[in-house]
C-alpha positions in Angstrom: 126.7 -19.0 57.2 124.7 -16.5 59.1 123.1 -17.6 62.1 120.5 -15.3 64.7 119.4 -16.3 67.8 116.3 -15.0 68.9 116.0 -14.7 73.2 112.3 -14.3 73.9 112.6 -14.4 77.8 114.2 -13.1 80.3 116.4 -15.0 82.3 119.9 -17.5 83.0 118.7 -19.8 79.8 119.4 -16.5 77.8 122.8 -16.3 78.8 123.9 -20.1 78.4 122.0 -20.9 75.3 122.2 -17.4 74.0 125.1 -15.1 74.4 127.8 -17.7 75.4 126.8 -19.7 72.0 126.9 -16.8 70.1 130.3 -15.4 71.1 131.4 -18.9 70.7 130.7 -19.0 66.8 131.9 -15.3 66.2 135.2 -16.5 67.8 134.7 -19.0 65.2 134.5 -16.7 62.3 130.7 -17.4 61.8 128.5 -15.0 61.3 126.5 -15.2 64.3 124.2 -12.6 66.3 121.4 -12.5 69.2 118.4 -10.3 69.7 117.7 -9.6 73.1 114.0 -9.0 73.6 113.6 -8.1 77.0 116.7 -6.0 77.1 116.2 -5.2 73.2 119.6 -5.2 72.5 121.9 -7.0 69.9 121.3 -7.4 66.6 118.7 -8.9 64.3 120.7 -10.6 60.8 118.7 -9.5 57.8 119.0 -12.4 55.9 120.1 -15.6 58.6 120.3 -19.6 57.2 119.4 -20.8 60.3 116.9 -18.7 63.1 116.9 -20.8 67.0 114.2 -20.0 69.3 114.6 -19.1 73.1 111.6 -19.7 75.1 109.0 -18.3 72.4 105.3 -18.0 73.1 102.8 -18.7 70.3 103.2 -15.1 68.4 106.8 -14.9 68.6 107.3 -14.8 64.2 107.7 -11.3 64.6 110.5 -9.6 66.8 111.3 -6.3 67.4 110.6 -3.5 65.3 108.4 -5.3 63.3 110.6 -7.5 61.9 109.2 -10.8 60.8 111.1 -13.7 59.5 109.2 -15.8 56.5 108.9 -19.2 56.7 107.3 -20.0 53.5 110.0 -20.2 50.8 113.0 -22.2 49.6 115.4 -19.2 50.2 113.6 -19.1 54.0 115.6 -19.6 57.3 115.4 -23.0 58.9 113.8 -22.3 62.2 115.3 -24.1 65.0 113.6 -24.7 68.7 115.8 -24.8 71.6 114.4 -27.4 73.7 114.8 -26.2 77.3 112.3 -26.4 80.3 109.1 -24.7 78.0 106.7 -27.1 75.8 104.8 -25.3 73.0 101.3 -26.5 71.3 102.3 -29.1 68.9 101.2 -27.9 66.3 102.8 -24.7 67.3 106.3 -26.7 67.0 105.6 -27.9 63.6 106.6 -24.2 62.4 110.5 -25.9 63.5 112.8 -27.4 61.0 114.2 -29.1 63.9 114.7 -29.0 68.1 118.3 -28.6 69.7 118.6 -29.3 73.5 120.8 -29.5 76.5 119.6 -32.2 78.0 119.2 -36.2 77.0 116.0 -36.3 78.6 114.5 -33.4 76.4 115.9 -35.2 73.4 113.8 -38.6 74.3 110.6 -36.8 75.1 111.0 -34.4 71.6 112.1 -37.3 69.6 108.9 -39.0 70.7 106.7 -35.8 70.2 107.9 -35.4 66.5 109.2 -38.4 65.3 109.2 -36.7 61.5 111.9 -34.2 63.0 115.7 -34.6 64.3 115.9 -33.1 68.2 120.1 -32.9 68.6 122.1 -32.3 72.0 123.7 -29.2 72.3 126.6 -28.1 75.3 124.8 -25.4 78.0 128.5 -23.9 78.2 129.8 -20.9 80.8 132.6 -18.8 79.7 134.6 -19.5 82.7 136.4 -22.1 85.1 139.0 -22.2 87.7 140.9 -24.4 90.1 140.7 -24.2 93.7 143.3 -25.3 96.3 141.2 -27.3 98.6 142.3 -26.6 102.5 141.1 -28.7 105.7 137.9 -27.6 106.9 137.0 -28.0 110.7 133.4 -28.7 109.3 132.9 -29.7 105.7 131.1 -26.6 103.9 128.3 -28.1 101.9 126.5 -25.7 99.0 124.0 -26.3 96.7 122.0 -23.8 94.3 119.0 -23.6 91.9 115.8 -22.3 91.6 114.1 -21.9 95.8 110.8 -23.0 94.9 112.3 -26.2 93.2 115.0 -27.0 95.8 112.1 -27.0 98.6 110.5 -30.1 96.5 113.9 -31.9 96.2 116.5 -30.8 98.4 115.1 -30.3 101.4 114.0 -33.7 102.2 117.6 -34.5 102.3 118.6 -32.2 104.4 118.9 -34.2 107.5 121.1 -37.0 105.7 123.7 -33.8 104.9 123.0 -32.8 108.4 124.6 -36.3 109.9 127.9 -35.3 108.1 128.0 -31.3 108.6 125.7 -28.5 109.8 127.4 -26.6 107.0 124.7 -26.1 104.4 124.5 -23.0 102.3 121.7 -22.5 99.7 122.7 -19.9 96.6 119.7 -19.0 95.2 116.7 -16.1 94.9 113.3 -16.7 95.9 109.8 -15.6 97.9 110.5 -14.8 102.1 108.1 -18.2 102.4 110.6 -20.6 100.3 113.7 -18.9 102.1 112.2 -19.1 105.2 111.4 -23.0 104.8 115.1 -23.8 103.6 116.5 -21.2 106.6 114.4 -23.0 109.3 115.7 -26.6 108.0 119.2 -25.2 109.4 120.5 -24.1 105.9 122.2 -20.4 105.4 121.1 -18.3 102.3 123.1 -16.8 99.9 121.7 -14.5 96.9 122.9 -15.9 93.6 125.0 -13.5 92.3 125.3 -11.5 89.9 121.8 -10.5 89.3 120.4 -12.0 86.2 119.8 -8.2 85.0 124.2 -7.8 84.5 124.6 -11.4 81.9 125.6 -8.8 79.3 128.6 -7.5 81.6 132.2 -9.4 80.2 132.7 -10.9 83.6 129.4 -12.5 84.8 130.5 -15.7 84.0 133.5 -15.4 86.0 131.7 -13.9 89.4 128.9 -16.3 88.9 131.4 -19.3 89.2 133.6 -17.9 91.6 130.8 -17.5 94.2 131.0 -21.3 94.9 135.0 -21.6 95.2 134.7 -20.8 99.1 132.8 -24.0 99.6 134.1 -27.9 99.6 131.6 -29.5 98.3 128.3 -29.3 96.1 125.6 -31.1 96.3 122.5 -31.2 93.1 119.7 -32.8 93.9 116.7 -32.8 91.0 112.9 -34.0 90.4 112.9 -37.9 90.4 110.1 -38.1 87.6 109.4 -36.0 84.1 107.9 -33.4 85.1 110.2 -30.8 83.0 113.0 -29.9 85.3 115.7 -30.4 86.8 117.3 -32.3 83.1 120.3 -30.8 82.7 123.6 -30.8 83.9 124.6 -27.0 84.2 124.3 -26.9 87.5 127.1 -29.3 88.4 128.7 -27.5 85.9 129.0 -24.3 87.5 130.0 -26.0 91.0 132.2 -28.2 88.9 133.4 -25.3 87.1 134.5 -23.4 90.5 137.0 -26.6 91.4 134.4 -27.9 93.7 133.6 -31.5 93.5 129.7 -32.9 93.6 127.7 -35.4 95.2 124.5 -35.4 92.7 121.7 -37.7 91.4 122.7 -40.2 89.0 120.9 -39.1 86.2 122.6 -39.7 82.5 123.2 -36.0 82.3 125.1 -35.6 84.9 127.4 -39.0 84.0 127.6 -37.9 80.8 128.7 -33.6 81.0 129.4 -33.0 78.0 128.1 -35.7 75.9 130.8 -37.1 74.6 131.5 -40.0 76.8 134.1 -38.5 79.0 134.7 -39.6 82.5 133.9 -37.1 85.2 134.5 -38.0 89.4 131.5 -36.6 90.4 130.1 -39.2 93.0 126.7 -40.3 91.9 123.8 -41.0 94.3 122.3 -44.2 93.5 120.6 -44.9 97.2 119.3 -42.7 99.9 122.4 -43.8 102.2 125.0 -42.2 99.5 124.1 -38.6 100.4 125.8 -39.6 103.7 128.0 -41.9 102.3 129.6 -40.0 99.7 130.1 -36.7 101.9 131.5 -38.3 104.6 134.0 -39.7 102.1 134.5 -36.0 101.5 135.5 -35.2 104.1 139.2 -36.0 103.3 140.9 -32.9 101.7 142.9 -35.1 100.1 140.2 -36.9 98.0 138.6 -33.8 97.3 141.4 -32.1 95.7 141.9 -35.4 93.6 138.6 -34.8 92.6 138.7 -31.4 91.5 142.3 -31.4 90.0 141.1 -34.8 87.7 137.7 -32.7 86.8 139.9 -29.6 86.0 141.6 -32.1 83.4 138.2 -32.4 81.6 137.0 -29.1 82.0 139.7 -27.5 80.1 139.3 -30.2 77.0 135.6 -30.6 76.9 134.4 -27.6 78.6 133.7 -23.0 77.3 131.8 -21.1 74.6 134.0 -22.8 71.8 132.5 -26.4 72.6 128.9 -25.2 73.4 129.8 -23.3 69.6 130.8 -26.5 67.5 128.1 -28.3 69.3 125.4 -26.3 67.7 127.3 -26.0 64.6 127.4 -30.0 65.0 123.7 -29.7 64.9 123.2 -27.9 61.7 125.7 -30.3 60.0 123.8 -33.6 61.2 120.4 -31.5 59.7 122.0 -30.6 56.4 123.3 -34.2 56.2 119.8 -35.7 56.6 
């Protein structure tokens, strides 16, 4: 089987539904390759089975060089969207064989868009985890991360529950001076997210990228309360997971449900308003936070890396063909 992926924009989506996947299937044996647009680097298959779409716009049937992949034959590649944050014209999306996506949420709402065309979950994998010793802190060191001009809408209103548990807030993230300035002036420190975005190709990005959290105790993910398109997956509390940190976060199915597979995960879920302050004071215990993390860990090594997020696509292309 030959398989391309095809990243059309710049940015972390590349590297989690991109190059990790892709490593993942050549460790595999499969035939696999990406073709980085913005960076144009990798490598374009000349004859794939099965083409998935990053984050395409409306013209993007030719890539690079003036290739162009046909779509009009039996001997054609199946064309495969990967669902994540971005909505196309329908009838743009009826070019697609069938959708793949990383969160439940997506599924539902593509499932309902084309009801003539399978939408299947696929894992949003990093190449990387660790464990961290947890050690008593004099005041409990709270982090979150994600996109600034989101966080304003959903974490900030918050921030005065954390605030009656610990003045300890750190925000990891890049934004404008305005949406820094907003988060700085509710009494959170700012952290660039590091590595920049322009080093995913580097062999250890995944590793500094989760590493960055494992000075912390806790994390805390907030996200959107309606449909509005973001906020629907679960990497987040992955990567916080991922650095041995355990994570008070909204009790959305993607976050119950990690890897989707059913398996238990002791994240502490925020149900009411009061269980911000509830479940961080909890926290506060070294003892129930290393419990936490060392029963996460557990999971993390069985259900978690490239090789799951692999099999999970591969898992995709099997239901299709089975159809």
């Amino acid at each position: 089987m030959n398989v391309q992926f095809l990243l059309l924009s710049d940015g972390a989506s590349a590297k989690y539904l991109g190059i990790n996947p892709v490593r993942g299937l050549q460790n595999l044996g499969i035939n696999a390759e990406y073709y980085f647009r913005s960076r144009n680097t990798g490598v374009i298959l000349p004859t794939p089975d099965y083409v998935f779409f990053l984050k395409p716009n409306l013209k993007d049937l030719t890539v690079g060089d003036g290739v162009q992949f046909t779509h009009t034959t039996n001997n054609s590649p199946k064309f495969v969207l990967i669902v994540n944050d971005q909505r196309l014209p329908i009838e743009s999306e009826m070019v697609y064989d069938f959708f793949v996506s990383p969160s439940l949420d997506w599924q539902r709402e593509y499932i309902k868009r084309h009801p003539n065309k399978p939408c299947y979950l696929i894992n949003e994998e990093i190449d990387y985890h660790t464990t961290k010793i947890h050690k008593p802190s004099k005041e409990l060191k709270v982090v979150t991360t994600g996109y600034a001009v989101n966080l304003i809408q959903h974490f900030l209103p918050i921030v005065p529950m954390i605030k009656e548990v610990t003045k300890d807030i750190t925000v990891v993230t890049n934004g404008k001076a305005n949406e820094l300035e907003m988060l700085e002036n509710a009494g959170c420190k700012i952290v660039p997210f590091l590595p920049h975005y322009t080093r995913m190709l580097d062999d250890n990005y995944d590793k500094l990228m989760v590493e960055q959290f494992s000075p912390y105790d806790v994390g805390v993910i907030t996200q959107y309360s309606d449909t509005r398109g973001m906020g629907r997956t679960s990497n987040r509390v992955k990567l916080l997971n991922y650095a041995g940190l355990p994570v008070v976060c909204t009790n959305s199915a993607n976050h119950r449900d990690l890897w989707f597979n059913g398996e238990h995960n002791r994240n502490l879920k925020v149900v009411e308003k009061i269980d911000w302050v509830t479940h961080l004071v909890y926290l506060q215990n070294v003892k129930r936070r290393q419990l936490i993390s060392n029963f996460n860990s557990v999971a993390i090594k069985r259900c978690g890396g490239i090789i799951k997020s692999a099999k999970s696509f591969l898992e995709a292309i099997k239901q299709y063909e089975k159809r």
